[in-house]
N, C-alpha and C positions, 0 to 999 in steps of 0.2 A: 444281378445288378451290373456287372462289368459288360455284360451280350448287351443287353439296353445301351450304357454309355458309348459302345462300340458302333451300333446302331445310329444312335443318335448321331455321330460324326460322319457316317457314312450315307445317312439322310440327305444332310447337307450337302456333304460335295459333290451327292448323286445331281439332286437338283440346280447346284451353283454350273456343274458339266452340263448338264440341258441346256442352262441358259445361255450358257457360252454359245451354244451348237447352233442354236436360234437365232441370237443376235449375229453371228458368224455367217449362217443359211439368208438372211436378210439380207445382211451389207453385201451381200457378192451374188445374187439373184434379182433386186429390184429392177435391173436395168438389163436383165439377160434374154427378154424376152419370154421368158418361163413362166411356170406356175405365180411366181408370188407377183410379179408384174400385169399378170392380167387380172389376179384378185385385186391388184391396188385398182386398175381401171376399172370392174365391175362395180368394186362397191364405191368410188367415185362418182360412177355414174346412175348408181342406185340413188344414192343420198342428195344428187344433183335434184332428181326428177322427182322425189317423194319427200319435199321439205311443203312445212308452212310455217306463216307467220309465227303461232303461236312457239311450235316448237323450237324455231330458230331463237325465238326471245330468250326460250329455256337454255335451252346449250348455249347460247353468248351468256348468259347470268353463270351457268356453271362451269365453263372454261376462265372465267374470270375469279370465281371465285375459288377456284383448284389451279389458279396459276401459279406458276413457280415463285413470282415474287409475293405473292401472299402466302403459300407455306414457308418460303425461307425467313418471311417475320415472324411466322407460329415458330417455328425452330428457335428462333432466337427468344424469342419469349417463354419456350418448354423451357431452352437452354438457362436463361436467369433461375428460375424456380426449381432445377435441377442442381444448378450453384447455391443457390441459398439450401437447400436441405443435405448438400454436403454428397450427389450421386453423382460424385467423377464415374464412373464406369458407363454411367447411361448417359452423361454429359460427352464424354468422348466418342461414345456410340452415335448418337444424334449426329452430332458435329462431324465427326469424318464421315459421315453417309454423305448426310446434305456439300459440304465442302468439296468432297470427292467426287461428287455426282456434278457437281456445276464445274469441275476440271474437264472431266469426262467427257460432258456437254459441249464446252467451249470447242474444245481440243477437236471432237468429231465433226460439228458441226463447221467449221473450220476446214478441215483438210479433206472431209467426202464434196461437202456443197452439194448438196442434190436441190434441185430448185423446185418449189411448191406447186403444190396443182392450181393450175390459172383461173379455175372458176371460184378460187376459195372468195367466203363471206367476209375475211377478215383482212385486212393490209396488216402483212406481218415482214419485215425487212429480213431476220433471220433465214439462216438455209433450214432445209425442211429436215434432213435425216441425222441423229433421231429425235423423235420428238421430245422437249426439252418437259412438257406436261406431263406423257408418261413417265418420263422417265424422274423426275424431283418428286410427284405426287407417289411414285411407289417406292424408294429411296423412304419418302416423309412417311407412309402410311402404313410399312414393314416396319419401319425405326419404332413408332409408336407401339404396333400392337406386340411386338414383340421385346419391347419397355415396359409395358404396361396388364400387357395381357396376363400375364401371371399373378398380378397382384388383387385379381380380380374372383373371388374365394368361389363364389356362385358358379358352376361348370357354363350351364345354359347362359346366363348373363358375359361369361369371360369369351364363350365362343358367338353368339350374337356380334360381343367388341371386337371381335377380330374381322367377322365375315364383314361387319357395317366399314372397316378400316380398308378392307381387298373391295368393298364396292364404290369405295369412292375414288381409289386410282383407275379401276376401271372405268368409270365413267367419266375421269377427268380425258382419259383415251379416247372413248366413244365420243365426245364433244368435238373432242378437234378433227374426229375423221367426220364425224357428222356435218362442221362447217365448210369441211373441205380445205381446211388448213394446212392437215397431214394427209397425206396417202398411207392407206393401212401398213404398208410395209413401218414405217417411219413410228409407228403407237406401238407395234407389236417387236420393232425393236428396241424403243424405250420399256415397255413391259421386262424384257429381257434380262436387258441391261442393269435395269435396276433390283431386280433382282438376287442377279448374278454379284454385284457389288455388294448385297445388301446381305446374303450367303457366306461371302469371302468373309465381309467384317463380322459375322455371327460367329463362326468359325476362330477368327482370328482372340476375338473378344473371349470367348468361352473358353479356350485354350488359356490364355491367362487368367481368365477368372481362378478354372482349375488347380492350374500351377499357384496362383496365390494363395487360395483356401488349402493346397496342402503342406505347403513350408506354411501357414499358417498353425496346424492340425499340429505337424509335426514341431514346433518349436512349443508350442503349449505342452503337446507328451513327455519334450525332454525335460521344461519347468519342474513336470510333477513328478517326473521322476525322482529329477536331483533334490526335490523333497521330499520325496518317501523317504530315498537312500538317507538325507541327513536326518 
């Protein structure tokens, strides 16, 4: 039991270190001429030359509706109903993802300014790097399934909810390189990003979970003792 618990934390910070490494290998490669600059230009110009009607209607209906400011009102709406049934722990969860990740956002989006790719479908005023879609929709869609996913008794049914949760941030990604809004670097460092944040706060949360469930444990032991002994 204790190898597992060891495990389990070591999971985490293995993958919260990747993502650092990623979103780290992006910010300081898109513009170097290198490998991940001429991916962004390939699949730019893949997605340029192999669009239609139909599909474009698709990806604008789903970049809109996995936009940041539509998950950040589903946040605020888990968030009420997470208040009324009395789940501060998943209420704080929720709320410093989503919170922290629009800091995050601000703040990079802000000081890199990487400017958009110019054929994009969409008039977007914001700097491009990183994408604020990947990065709130997976921030929104980790917070969830890993709120939620445990409560979920069914194996098949619990992991379904998870997969269906990791294919909706990815394709909130895929939408925006598909309209050409992001350059892949900029999705695949929101991917990252959000992540990486979303890891920290697991991490951070389950550590006090811990610590509280066991000065919990342990102040019930000392109850019963002191009434055995009297």
């Amino acid at each position: 039991m204790q190898t597992a618990y060891k495990k389990s934390y070591l999971g985490l910070i293995l993958v919260n270190l990747f993502c650092f490494y990623v979103f780290f290998e992006t910010l300081t490669s898109f513009d170097g001429g290198g490998l991940i600059q001429k991916a962004d230009s390939w699949v730019n110009y893949l997605f340029e030359n192999n669009r239609t009607v139909f599909w474009d209607k698709i990806m604008v209906a789903i970049s809109s509706a996995l936009s940041p400011g539509i998950l950040s009102s589903l946040a605020i709406t888990i968030s009420i109903v997470l208040a009324f049934n009395k789940k501060w722990l998943h209420l704080a969860f929720l709320a410093s993802g989503i919170l922290g990740g629009q800091i995050i956002k601000n703040f990079l989006k802000s000081a890199i300014g990487r400017d958009r790719p110019e054929n994009s479908l969409l008039e977007v005023s914001e700097n491009s790097f990183p994408s604020a879609h990947a990065l709130i929709a997976t921030i929104f869609f980790v917070a969830v399934s890993y709120s939620l996913g445990n409560r979920i008794k069914n194996i098949r049914l619990r992991y379904s909810f998870i997969a269906a949760n990791y294919f909706l941030f990815l394709l909130a990604g895929l939408s925006r390189v598909y309209l050409n809004v992001h350059w892949l670097s900029d999705v695949l460092a929101g991917f990252a990003l959000g992540i990486f944040w979303m890891t920290f706060l697991v991490i951070i949360f389950k550590a006090f979970s811990d610590l509280t469930g066991k000065k919990r444990i342990k102040k019930i032991r000392n109850i019963l003792e002191r009434h055995l002994a009297s």
